[in-house]
VOBA-1610 file (N, C-alpha, C; in pm, whole numbers, padded with zeros to 5 digits, always signed):
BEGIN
Unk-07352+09781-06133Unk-07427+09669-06077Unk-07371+09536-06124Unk-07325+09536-06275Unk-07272+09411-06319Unk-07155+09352-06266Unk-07073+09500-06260Unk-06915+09437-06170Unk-06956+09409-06047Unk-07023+09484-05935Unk-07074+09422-05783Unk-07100+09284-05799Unk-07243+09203-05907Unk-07300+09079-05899Unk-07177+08978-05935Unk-07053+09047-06065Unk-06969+08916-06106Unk-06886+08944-05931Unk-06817+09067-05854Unk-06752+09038-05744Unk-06802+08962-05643Unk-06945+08908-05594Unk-07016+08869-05506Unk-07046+08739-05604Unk-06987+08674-05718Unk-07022+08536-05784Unk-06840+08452-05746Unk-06786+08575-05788Unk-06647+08555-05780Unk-06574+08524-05634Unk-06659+08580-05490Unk-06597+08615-05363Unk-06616+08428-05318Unk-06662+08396-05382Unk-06669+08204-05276Unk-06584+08115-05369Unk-06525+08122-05451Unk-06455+08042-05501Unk-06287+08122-05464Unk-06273+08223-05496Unk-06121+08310-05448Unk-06112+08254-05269Unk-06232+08272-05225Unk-06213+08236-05076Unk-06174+08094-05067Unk-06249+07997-05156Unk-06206+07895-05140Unk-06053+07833-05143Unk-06033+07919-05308Unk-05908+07884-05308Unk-05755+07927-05257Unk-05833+08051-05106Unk-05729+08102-05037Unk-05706+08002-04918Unk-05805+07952-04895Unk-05852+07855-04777Unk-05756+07712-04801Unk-05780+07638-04923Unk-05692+07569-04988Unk-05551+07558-04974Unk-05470+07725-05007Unk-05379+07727-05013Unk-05340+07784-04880Unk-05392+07845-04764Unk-05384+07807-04620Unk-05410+07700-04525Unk-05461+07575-04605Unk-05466+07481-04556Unk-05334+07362-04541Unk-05323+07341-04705Unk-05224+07253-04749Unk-05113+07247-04724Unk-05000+07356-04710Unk-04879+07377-04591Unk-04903+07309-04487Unk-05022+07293-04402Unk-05009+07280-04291Unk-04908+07176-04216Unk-04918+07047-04252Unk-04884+06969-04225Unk-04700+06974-04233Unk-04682+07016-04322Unk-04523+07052-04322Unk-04516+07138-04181Unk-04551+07197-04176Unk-04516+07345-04075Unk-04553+07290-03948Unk-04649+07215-03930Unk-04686+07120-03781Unk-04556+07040-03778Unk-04517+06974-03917Unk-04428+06825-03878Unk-04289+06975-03828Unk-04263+07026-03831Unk-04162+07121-03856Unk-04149+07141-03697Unk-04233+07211-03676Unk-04277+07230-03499Unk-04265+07159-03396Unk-04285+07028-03432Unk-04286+06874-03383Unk-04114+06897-03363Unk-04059+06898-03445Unk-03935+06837-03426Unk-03885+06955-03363Unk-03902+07066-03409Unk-03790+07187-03359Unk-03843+07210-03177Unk-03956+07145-03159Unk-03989+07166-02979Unk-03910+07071-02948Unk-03912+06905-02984Unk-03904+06828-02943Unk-03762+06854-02880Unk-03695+06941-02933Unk-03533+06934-02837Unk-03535+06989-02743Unk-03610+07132-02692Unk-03604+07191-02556Unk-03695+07096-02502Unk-03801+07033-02535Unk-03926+06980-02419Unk-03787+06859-02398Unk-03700+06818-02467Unk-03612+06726-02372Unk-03493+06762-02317Unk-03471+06920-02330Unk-03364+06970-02218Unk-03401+07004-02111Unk-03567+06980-02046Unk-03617+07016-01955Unk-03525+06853-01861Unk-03570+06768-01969Unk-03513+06644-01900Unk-03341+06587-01855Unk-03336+06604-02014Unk-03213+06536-02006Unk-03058+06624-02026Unk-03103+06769-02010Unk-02984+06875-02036Unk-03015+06926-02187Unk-02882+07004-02160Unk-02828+07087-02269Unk-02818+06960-02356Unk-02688+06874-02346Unk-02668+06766-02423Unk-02766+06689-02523Unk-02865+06615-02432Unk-02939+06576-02512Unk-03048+06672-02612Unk-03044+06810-02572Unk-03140+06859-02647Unk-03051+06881-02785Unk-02930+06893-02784Unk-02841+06927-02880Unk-02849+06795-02995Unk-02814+06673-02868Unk-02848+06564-02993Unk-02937+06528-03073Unk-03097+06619-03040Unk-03191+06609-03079Unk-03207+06686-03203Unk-03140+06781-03129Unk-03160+06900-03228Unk-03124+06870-03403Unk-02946+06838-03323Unk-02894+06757-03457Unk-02932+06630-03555Unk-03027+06575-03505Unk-03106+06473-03569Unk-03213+06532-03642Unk-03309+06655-03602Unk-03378+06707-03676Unk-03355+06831-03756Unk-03237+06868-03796Unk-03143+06935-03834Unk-03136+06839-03997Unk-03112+06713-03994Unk-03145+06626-04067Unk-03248+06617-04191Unk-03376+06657-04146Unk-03478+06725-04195Unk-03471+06843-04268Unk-03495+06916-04204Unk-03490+07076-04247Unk-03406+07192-04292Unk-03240+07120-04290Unk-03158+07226-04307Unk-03070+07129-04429Unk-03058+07286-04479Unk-02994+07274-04601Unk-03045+07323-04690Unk-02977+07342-04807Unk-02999+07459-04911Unk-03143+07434-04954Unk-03205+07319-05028Unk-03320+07297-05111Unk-03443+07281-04936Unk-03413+07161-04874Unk-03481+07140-04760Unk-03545+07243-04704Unk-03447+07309-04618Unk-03521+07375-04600Unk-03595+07521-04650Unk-03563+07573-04762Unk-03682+07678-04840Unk-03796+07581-04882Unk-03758+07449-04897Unk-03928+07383-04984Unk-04026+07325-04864Unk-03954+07285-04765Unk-04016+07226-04579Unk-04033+07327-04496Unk-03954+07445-04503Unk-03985+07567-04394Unk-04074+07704-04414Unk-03974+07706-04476Unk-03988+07891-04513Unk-04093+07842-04638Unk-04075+07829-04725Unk-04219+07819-04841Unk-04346+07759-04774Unk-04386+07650-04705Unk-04489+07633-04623Unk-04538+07725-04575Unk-04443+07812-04490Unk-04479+07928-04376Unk-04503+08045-04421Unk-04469+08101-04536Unk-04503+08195-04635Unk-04630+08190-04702Unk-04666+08096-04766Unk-04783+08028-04795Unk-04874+08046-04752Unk-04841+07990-04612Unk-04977+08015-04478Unk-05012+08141-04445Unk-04918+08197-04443Unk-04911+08366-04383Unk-04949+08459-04497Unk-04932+08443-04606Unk-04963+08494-04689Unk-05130+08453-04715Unk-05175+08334-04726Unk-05272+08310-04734Unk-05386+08345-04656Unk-05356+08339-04546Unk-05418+08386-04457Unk-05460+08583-04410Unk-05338+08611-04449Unk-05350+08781-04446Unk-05433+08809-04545Unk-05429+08759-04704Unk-05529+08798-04800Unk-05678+08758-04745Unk-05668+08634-04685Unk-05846+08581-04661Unk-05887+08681-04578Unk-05796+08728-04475Unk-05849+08846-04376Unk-05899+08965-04428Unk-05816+08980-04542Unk-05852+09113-04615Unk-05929+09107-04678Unk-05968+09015-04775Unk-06042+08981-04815Unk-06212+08960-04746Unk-06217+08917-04649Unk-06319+08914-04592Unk-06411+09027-04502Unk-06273+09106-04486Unk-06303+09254-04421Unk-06343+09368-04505Unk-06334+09333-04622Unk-06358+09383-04760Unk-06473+09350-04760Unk-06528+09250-04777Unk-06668+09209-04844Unk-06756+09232-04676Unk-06732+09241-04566Unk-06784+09260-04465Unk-06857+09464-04498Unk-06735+09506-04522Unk-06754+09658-04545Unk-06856+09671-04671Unk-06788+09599-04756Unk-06949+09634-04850Unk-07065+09561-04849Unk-07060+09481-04772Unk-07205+09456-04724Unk-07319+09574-04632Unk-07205+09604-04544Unk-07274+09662-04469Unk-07337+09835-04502Unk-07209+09845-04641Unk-07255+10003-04710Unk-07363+09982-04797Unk-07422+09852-04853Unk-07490+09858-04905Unk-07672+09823-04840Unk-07670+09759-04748Unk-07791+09767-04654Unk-07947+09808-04725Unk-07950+09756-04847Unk-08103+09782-04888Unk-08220+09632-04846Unk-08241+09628-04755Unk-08363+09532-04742Unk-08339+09460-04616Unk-08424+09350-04601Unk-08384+09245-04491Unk-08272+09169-04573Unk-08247+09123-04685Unk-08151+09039-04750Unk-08022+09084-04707Unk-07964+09220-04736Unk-07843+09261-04720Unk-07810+09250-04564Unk-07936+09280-04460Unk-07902+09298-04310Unk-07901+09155-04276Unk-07966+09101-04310Unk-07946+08947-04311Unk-07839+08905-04273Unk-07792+08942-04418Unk-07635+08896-04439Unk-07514+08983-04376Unk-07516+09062-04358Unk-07441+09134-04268Unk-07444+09054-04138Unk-07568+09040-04069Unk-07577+08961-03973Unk-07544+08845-03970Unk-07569+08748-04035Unk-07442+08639-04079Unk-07326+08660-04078Unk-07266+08755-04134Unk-07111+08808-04161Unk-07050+08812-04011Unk-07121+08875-03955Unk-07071+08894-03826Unk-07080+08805-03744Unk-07168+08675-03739Unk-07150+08546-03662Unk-07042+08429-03705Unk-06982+08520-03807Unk-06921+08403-03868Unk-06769+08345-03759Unk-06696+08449-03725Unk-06569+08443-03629Unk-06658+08382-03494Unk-06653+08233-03509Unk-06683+08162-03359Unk-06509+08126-03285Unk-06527+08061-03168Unk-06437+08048-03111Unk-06304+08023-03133Unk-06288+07905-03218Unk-06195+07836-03292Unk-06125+07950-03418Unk-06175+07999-03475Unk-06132+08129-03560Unk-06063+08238-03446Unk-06159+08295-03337Unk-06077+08384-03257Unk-05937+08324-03176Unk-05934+08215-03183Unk-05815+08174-03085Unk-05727+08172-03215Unk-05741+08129-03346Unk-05667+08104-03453Unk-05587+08254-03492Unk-05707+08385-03472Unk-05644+08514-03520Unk-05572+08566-03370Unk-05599+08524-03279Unk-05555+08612-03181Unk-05409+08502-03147Unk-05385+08403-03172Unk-05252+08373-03173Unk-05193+08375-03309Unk-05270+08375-03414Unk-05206+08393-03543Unk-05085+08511-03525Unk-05157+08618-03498Unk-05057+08792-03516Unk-04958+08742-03449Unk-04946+08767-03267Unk-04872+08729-03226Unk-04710+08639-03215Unk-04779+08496-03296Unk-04713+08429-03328Unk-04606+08492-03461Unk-04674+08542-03524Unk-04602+08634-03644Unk-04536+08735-03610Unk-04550+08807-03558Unk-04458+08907-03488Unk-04377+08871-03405Unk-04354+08744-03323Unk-04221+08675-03243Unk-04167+08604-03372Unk-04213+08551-03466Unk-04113+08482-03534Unk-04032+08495-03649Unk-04107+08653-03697Unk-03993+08742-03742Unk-03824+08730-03702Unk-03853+08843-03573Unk-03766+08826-03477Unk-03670+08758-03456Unk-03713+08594-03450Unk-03685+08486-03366Unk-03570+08407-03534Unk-03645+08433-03641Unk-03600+08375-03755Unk-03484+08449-03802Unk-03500+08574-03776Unk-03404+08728-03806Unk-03233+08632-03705Unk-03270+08661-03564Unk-03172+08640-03417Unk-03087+08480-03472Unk-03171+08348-03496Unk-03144+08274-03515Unk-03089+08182-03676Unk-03127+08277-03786Unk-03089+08164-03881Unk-03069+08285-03968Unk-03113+08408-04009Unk-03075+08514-04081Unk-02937+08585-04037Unk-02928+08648-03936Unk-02795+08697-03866Unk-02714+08656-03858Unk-02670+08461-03789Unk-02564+08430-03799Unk-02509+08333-03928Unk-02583+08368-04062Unk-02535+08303-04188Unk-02481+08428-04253Unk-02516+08527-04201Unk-02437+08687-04246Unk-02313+08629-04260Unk-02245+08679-04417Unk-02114+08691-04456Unk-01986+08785-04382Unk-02093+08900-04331Unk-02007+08997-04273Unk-01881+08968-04121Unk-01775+09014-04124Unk-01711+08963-03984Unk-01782+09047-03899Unk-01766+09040-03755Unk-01706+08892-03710Unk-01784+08761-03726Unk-01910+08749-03765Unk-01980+08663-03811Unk-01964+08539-03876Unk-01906+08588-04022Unk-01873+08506-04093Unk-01917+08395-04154Unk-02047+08408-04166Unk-02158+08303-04214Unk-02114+08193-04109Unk-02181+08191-04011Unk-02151+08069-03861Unk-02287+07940-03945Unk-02247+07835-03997Unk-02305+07741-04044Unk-02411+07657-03902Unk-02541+07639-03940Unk-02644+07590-03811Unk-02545+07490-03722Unk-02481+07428-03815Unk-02390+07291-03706Unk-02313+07385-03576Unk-02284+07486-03588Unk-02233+07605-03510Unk-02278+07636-03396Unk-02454+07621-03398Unk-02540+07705-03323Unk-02599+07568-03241Unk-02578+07572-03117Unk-02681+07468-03072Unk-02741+07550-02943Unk-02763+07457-02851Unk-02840+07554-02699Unk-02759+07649-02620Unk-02619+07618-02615Unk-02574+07711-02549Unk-02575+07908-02594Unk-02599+07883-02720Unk-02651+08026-02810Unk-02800+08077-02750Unk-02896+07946-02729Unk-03018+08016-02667Unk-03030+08044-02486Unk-02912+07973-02449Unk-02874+07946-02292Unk-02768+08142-02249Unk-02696+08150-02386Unk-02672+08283-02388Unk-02741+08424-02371Unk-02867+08420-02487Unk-02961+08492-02510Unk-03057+08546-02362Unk-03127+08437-02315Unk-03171+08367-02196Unk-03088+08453-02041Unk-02978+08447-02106Unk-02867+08501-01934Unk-02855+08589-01976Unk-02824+08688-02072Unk-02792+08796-02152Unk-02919+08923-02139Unk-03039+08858-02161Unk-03153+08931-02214Unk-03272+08852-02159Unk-03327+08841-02041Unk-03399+08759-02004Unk-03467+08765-02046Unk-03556+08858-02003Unk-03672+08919-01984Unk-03741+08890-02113Unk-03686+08958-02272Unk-03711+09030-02367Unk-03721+08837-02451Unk-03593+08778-02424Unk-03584+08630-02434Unk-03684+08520-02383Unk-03703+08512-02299Unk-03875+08430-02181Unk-03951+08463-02277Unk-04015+08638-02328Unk-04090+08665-02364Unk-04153+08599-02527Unk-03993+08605-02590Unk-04001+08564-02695Unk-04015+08397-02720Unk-03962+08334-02628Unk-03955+08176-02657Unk-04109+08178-02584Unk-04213+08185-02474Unk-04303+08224-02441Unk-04393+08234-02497Unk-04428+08335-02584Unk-04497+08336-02698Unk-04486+08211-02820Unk-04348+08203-02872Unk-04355+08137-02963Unk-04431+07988-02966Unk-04367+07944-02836Unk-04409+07822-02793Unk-04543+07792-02751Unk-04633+07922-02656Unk-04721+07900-02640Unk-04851+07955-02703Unk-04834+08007-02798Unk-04892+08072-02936Unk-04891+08000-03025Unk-04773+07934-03077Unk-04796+07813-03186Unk-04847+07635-03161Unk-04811+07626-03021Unk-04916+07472-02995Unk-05038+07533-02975Unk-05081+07645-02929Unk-05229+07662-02923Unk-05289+07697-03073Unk-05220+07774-03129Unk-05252+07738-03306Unk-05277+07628-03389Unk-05193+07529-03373Unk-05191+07433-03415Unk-05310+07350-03366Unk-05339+07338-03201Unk-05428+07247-03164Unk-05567+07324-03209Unk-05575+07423-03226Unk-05746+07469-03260Unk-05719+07463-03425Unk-05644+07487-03516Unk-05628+07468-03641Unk-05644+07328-03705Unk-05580+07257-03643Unk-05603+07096-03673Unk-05771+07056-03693Unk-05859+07089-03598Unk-06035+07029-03669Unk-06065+07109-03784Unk-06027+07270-03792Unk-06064+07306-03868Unk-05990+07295-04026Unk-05866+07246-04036Unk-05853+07245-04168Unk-05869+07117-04191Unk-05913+06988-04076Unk-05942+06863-04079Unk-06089+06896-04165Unk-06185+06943-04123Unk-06344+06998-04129Unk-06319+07130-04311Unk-06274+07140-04267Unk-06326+07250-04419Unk-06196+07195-04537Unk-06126+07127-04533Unk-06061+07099-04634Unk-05991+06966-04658Unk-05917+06889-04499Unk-05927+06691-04574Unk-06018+06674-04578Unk-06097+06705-04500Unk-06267+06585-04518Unk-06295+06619-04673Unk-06297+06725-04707Unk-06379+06757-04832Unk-06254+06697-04921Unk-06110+06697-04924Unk-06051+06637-05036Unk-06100+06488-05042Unk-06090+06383-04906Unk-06092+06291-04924Unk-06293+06233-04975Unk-06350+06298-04958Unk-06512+06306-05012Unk-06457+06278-05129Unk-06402+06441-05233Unk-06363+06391-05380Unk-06303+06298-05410Unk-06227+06277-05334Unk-06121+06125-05396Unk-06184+06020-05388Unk-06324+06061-05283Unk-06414+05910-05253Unk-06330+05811-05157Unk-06223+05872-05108Unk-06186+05782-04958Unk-06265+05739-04873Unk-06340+05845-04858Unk-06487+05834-04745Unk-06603+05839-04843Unk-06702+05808-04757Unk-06812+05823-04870Unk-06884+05933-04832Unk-06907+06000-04958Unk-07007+06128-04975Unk-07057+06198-04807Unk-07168+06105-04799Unk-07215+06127-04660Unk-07162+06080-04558Unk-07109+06000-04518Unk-07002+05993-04376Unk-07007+06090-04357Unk-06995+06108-04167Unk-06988+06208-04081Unk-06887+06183-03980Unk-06761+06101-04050Unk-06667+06137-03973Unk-06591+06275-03910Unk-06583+06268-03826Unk-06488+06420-03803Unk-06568+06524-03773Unk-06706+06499-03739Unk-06821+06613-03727Unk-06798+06635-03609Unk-06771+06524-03504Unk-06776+06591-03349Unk-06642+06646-03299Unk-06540+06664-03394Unk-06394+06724-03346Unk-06409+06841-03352Unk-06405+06852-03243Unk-06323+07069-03238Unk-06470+07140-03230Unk-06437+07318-03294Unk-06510+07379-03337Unk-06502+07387-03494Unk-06649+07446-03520Unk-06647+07478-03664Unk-06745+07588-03713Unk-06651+07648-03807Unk-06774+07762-03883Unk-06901+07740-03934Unk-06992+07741-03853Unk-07120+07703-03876Unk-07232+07785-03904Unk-07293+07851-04034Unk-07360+07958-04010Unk-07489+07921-04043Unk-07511+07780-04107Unk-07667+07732-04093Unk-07688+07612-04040Unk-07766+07550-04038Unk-07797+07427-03970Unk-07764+07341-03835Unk-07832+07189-03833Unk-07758+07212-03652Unk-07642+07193-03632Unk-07653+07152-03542Unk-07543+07124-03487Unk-07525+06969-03408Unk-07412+06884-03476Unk-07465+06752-03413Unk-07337+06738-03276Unk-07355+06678-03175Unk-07274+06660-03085Unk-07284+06547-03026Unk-07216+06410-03011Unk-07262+06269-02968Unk-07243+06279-02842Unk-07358+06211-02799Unk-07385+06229-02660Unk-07380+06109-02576Unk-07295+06051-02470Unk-07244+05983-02404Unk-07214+05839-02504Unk-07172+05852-02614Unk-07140+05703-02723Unk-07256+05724-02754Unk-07401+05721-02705Unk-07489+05687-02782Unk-07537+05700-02931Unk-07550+05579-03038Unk-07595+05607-03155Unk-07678+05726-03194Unk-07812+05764-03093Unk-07877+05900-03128Unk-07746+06021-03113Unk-07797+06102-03182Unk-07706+06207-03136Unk-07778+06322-03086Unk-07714+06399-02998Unk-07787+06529-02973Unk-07792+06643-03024Unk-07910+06692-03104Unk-07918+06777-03186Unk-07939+06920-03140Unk-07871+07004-03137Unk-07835+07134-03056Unk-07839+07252-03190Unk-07979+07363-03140Unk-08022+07454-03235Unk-07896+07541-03253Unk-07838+07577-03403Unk-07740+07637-03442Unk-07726+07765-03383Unk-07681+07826-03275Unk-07666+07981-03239Unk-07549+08030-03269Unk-07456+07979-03402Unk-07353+08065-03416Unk-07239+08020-03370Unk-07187+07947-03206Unk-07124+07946-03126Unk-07127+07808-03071Unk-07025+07746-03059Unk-07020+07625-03020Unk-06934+07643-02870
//
């Protein structure tokens, strides 16, 4: 009984500080995204060429020995890692809630447990996997394989690789290629755009509270997005007006 009460004293602060450390990457790994789209969304425009020159400007950023493991890959590890434990973690304490079921308290809470994944969480896990399983792949094809020492290879340095390598892939392997840039692209801006209120909402707002940037009670940032809400209302501003409209908490926004 003693180890159950310290694991259930212990489960909101570990969560917290998985949440934390899936939060704080973020911004690297968005600014990262930003730049590495920004060259195809301008070969739609301006060619091969200009996406290359783009490329090579944000190439600038991210590549190179220290750069990019401390801007890419450590951010993205971080996140992914962080995030797989909170899952497990939570699917854990979901299961022993529900084995233990003595009273209205425990069903209670079970029942809570299970309202907790609202919208903004399901779009987050259901492009989360996805996105992880193309960019294996995608990281393997593009920046693991051709730094291989082995011939004919020969460690091909990124300055090497520009669009005509993905213009290859593309004519080579369509299908399997579409699929993969497809996903990546449209799995990770939809990640990003539902992720942004929520690590805005459960973790800057609350740093900048402590730092006292904002004050205590300010309610900036309450009407962005969705959010994990498992008590109280729900505020939503209603046409500018100062009142706001107060909408009974059902879980689901």
């Amino acid at each position: 009984m003693e180890a159950k009460d310290a694991a259930r004293a212990t489960y909101p602060s570990v969560l917290r500080g998985l949440t934390y450390a899936q939060h704080l990457p973020t911004p690297f790994i968005t600014t990262f995204m930003l730049i590495h789209l920004s060259a195809p969304a301008l070969a739609s425009i301006g060619g091969t060429d200009v996406a290359n020159q783009v490329m090579l400007l944000g190439r600038e950023y991210y590549h190179g020995v220290p750069q990019e493991k401390l801007l890419v890959f450590l951010p993205i590890t971080i996140h992914v890692g962080a995030s797989l434990s909170k899952r497990v973690l939570k699917l854990g304490r979901r299961l022993a809630v529900r084995s233990e079921k003595k009273g209205n308290r425990t069903v209670q809470e079970s029942a809570n447990s299970g309202t907790n994944s609202l919208t903004a969480s399901n779009v987050l896990v259901r492009t989360g996997y996805p996105l992880l399983l193309m960019l294996i792949p995608h990281i393997a094809t593009h920046r693991l394989i051709p730094s291989s020492p082995v011939p004919p290879i020969s460690s091909i340095s990124p300055s090497e690789l520009d669009y005509t390598f993905v213009h290859f892939g593309l004519r080579n392997w369509p299908i399997r290629s579409w699929l993969m840039y497809a996903v990546l692209v449209g799995a990770g801006i939809t990640h990003v755009i539902h992720g942004m209120p929520v690590v805005w909402r459960q973790t800057a707002l609350k740093l900048l509270k402590k730092t006292r940037a904002i004050h205590s009670e300010s309610r900036i940032g309450t009407s962005w997005g969705a959010e994990d809400i498992t008590r109280g209302p729900i505020y939503i501003p209603f046409d500018g007006d100062e009142n706001d409209l107060r909408v009974p908490d059902v879980g689901v926004l």
